[in-house]
Structure formats: structure tokens, C-alpha cells
N, C-alpha and C positions, 0 to 999 in steps of 0.2 A: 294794559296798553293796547291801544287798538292800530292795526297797521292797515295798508291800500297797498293792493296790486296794482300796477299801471304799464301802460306801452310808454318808452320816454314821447316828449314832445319833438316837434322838429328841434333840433339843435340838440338833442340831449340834455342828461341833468348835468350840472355843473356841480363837484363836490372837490373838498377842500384836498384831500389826500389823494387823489388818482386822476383829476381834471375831469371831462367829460364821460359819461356812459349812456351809453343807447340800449333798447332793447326792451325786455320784459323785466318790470322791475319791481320792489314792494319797497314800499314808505313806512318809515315810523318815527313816531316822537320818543323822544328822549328824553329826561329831567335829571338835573342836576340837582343835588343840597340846596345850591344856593341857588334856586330858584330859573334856572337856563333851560326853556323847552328849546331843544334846538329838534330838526329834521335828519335823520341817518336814512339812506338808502342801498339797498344789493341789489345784485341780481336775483332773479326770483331763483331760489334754492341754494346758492350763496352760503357761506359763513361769513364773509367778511363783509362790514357795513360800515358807510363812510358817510360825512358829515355831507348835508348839500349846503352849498357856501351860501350865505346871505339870510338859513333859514331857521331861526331864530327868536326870542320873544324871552324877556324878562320879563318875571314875575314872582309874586309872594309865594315861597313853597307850601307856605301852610295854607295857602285857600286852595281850598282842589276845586273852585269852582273857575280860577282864573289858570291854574292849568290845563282843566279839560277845555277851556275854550279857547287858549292857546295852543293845544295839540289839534281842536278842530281847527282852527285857522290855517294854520298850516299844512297839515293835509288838506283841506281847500285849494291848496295853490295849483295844484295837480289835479 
């Protein structure tokens, strides 16, 4: 699984569980069984990592080609 460091944007990232964070932060995709690449982010050096709201993408788990290019989509956004 491949993750990104990043400065948040102006506004910060917006995530489901703790609302906005700013700062220095690392991205990574996620995948569920049934097929959910969603987006979690921390702070960089963190333990705890939380969903970013909105960032998300259904797909086939069993094509690993339409999840890696779901995980790259989303990391994209940032």
C-alpha cells in the first residue's frame, strides 16, 4: 500500500471522526473485502488515522487493477 506525505491545503483535510486537521500529514488508501478504497489520513508520525470524508471509490476487490487505480485516484486529490 502505498501512502503520501503532504502539508494540509488551506482549509485542512476534512475527516469523518475528528472534523478538520491541518499540518503535516501522510495519506493512505484503504480497502475493504467488499471492495471500499476509501482515503485515512494522520499526522505524520501519528498512530491514529482517520477516514477523509467524501474520499472513497467502489470497486471489484478482485481486480487489483481497478484498485490500484483507485488508490492512485485518490491520492491524486492531494
Amino acid at each position: 500500500m502505498t501512502s503520501k506525505d503532504i502539508t494540509a491545503p488551506t482549509g485542512g483535510v476534512m475527516t469523518d471522526e475528528v472534523g478538520t486537521i491541518t499540518g503535516d500529514l501522510t495519506l493512505r488508501p484503504d480497502v475493504s473485502a467488499a471492495g471500499d478504497v476509501s482515503l485515512q489520513v494522520q499526522y505524520q508520525g501519528a498512530a491514529e488515522w482517520y477516514r477523509v470524508t467524501g474520499a472513497h471509490i467502489k470497486v471489484d476487490p478482485n481486480n487489483s487493477d481497478a484498485v490500484a487505480n483507485a488508490e492512485t485516484e485518490l491520492l491524486n486529490r492531494f
